[in-house]
N, C-alpha and C positions, 0 to 999 in steps of 0.2 A: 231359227235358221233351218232351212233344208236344204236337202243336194238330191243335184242329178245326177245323172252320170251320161257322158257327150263324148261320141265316137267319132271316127272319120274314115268312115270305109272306101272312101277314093283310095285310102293308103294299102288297100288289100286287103279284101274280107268281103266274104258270102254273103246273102242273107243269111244263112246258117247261123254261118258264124255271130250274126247281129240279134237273132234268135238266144243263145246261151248267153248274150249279155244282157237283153233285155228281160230276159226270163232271170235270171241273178239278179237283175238288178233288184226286180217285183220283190223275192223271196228274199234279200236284204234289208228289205224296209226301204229300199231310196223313193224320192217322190214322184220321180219320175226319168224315162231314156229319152235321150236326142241322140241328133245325127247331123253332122254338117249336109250339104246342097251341091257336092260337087261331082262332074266327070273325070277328072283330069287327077293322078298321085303329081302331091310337091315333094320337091328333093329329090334324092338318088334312089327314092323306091319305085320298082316296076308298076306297081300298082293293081298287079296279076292276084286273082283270074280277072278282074276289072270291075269296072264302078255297077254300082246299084241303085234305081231310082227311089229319092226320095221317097213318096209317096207314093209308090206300088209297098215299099218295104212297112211303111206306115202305116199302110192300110192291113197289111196280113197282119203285124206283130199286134193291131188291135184285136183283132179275133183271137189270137194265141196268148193273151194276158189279159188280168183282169181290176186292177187296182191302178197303176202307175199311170202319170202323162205323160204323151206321146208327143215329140215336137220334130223341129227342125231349127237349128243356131245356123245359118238362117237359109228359107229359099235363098234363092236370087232373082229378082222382078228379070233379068234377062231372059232365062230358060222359060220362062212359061207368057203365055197369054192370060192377061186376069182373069177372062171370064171361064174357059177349061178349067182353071186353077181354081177356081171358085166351086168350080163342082168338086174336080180332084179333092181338095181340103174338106169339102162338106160331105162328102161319099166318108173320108179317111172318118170323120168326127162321129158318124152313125154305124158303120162298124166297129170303133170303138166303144159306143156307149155315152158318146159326149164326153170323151177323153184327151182331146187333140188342143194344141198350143201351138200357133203359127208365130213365126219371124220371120219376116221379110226385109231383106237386103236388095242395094242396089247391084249387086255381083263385081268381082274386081281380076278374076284370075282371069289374065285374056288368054292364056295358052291354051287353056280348056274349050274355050268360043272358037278359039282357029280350030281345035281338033275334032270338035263335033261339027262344026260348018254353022255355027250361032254368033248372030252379029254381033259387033261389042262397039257401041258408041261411044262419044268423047264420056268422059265423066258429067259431065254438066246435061247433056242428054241423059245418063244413064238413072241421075237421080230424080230427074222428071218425071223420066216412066217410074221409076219407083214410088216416088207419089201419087202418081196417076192411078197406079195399081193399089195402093192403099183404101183410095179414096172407091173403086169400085167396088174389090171383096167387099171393105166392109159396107158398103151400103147394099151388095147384092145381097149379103145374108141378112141385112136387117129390115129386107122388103116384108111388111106385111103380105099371110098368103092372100091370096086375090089380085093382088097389087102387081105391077109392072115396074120396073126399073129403068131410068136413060140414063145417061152421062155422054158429055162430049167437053174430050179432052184434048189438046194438042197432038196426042199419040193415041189415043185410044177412042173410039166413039161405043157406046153401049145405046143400042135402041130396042124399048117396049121389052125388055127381056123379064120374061117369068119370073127369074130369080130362084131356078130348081136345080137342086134341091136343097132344101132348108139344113143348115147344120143341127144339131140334137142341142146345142149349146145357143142360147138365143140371148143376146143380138148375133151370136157369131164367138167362134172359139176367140181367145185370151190373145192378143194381138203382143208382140216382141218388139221394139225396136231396140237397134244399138249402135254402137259404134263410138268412132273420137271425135268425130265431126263438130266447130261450136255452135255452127248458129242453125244449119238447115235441119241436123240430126235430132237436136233438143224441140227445136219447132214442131219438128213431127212426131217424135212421141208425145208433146202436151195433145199434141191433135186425136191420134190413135191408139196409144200407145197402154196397156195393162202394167207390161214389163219393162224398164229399161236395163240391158245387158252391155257391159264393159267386156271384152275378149282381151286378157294376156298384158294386163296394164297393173306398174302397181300402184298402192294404195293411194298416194296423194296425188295420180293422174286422177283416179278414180270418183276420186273427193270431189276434183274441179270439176270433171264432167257431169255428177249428179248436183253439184249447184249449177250448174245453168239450166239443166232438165227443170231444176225447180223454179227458175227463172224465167222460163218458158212454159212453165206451166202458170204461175202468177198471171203474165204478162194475159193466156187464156181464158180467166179465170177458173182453172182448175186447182183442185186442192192438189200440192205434190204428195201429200201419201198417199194418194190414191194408185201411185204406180210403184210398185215394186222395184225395189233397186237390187240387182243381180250382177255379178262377176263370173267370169269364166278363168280358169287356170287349168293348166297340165297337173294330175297327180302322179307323184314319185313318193309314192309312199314304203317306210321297211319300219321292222322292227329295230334293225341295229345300220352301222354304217355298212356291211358287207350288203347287205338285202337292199340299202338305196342305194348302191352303185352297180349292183347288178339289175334293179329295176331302168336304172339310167339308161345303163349299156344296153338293154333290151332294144330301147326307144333310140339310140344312137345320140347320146346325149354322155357329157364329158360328166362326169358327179361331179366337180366342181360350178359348175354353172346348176345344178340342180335348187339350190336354195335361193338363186339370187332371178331367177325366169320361171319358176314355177310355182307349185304347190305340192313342195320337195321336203324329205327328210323325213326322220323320227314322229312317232306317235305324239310327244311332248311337244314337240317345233311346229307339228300340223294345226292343235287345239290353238298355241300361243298364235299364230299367226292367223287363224280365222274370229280369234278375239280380235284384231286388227281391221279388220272387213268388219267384222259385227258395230265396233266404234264408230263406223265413217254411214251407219244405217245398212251394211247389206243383210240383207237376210234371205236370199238364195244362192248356192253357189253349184253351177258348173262345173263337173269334173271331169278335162278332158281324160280321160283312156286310151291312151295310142297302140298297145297291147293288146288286142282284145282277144287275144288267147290266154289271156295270163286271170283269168277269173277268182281264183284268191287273191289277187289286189282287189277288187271292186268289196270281197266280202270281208276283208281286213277295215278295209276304211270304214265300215258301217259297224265292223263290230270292237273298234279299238280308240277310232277316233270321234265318227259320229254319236256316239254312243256318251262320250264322256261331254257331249251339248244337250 
């Protein structure tokens, strides 16, 4: 099993600040940083000094590290145009060295679309283009050089396009998909999919939604361990009960709800409970970081709990 560790700088945070987490995370041993896709702080936080793009941030912290992968839980097919974004992620993937992991989502926060002036279509549009966008990154980057690229989609038309610039990572970086969805979500990671990623679900939701992945991958004919099965969870990590409820209260979270919505409590409670995930086949897990000023959690976990897998 490995861990990442998965911010959310819409909540407030610099690049800077996304700098000393991802530089921790390196010199921790984790496998690699992520970063949610959004403009817009959820909740009662201001969300000041304000949001950071994706992949401008993606792109510098590859220059600034040298081992870890670099991702995103997930774009949002709404924010970008596939074929920009095909450069963007391929530009992100050769400053890094061929370190980059994309996820692509259909996006769902509308408050964020009204506030930067970005359309937000019914859902049933919204995960069209998401397909649509699927289906062009990765065939831009899997265009042999010489070769020309077309597509013509309902939403999208791609004509005679070069396909430049080529990612370092060939066919194209480690594609993510996820979510709860049963029939459309499963479909399309058999189709694209490297990873498939559950977000904030526990185990026996978990369970159901990686059999139909694999179900969906059959139905393909793709072998299912071919795709990585992964989970995302909040960590509330302490040494004793005073240090998980002041990690709680940090994140504005009740210590009572920490064990029963996260990947909460005690060094003992963290191991028993990712044997739990190890049983059902995960073997990556996400750790969100809501704190990310608090950088002895990120190096607690690696050297207390990851440590004892």
């Amino acid at each position: 099993m490995d861990f990442r560790i998965f911010t959310e700088p819409q909540q407030g945070a610099t690049y800077t600040d996304l700098l000393r987490v991802a530089q921790t995370t390196e010199s921790a041993g984790y496998d690699a940083f992520f970063r949610s896709d959004h403009f817009l702080a959820m909740g009662d936080g201001s969300g000041e000094p304000g949001p950071t793009d994706s992949w401008v941030t993606l792109g510098a912290l590859g220059r600034e590290t040298s081992r870890i992968r670099l991702g995103t839980l997930v774009t949002s097919a709404t924010f970008r145009l596939p074929g920009p974004l095909a450069v963007a992620v391929a530009q992100a993937d050769e400053m890094s060295g061929g370190r980059i992991e994309f996820g692509l989502g259909s996006g769902w926060f509308e408050a964020e679309h009204t506030a930067y002036g970005i359309p937000f279509p019914s859902l049933a549009e919204r995960f069209d283009r998401y397909t649509e966008q699927l289906e062009i990154l990765t065939g831009l980057w899997a265009t042999p050089p010489g070769s020309r690229f077309s597509y013509s989609g309902k939403h999208y038309t791609i004509t005679d396009s070069p396909a430049l610039p080529r990612p370092v990572q060939q066919p194209g970086p480690p594609v993510i998909v996820g979510g709860k969805g049963k029939k459309r979500t499963p479909e399309l990671a058999a189709r694209f999919a490297s990873e498939f990623n559950i977000p904030f679900s526990p185990v026996d939701e978990c369970a159901a939604q990686f059999a139909r992945v694999d179900d969906a991958c059959r139905a393909a004919g793709r072998e299912p361990s071919e795709i990585v099965r992964s989970v995302a969870q909040t960590l509330v990590l302490g040494r004793d009960e005073a240090e998980v409820s002041r990690r709680a209260g940090a994140i504005g979270w009740a210590p009572d709800s920490v064990r029963s919505s996260t990947m909460g409590g005690t060094t003992g409670e963290l191991v028993d409970a990712l044997g739990r995930w190890s049983e059902i086949g995960v073997t990556r897990v996400y750790l969100q970081v809501l704190d990310v000023a608090d950088l002895d959690h990120v190096e607690q976990f690696a050297s207390e709990v990851a440590s004892q897998l």
